[in-house]
N, C-alpha and C positions, 0 to 999 in steps of 0.2 A: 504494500500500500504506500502509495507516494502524495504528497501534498502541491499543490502548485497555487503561485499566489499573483493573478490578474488583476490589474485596477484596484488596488488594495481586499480584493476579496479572497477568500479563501479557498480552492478548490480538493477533492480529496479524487485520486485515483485510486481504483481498484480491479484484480481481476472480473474478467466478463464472468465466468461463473459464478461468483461471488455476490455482485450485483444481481443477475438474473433472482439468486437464492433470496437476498433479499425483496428484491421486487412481487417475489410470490408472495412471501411474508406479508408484505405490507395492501397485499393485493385480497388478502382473506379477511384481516382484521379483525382478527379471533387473538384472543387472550388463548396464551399458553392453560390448558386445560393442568389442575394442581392436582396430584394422586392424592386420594384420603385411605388412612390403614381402616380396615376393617371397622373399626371402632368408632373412629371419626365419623365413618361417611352412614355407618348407624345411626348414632347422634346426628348426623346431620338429617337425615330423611325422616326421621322422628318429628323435628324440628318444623322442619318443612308440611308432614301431615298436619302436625297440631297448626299450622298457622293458616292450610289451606280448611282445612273440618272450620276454622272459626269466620271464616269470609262468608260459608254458606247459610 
């Protein structure tokens, strides 16, 4: 990755693969999904039932 600096502005190069990688990235715009243990994701669907059982 190389940096280049035109008309006081800052440019950044990178591999084409690399960009491509990102451009998909930023092309989905999904938050990285967070693994829950066993436990957590328990608790967490627990959580979730009692808040939706209380809307209806």
């Amino acid at each position: 990755m190389g940096t280049l600096i035109i008309d006081k502005k800052k440019f950044v190069v990178i591999e084409e693969k690399k960009f491509e990688k990102l451009e998909l990235l930023a092309a989905q715009k999904t938050a990285s999904a967070k693994k829950l243990s066993l436990v957590e994701g328990r608790k967490l669907a627990h959580k979730l039932i009692d808040k939706w059982s209380k809307e209806k």
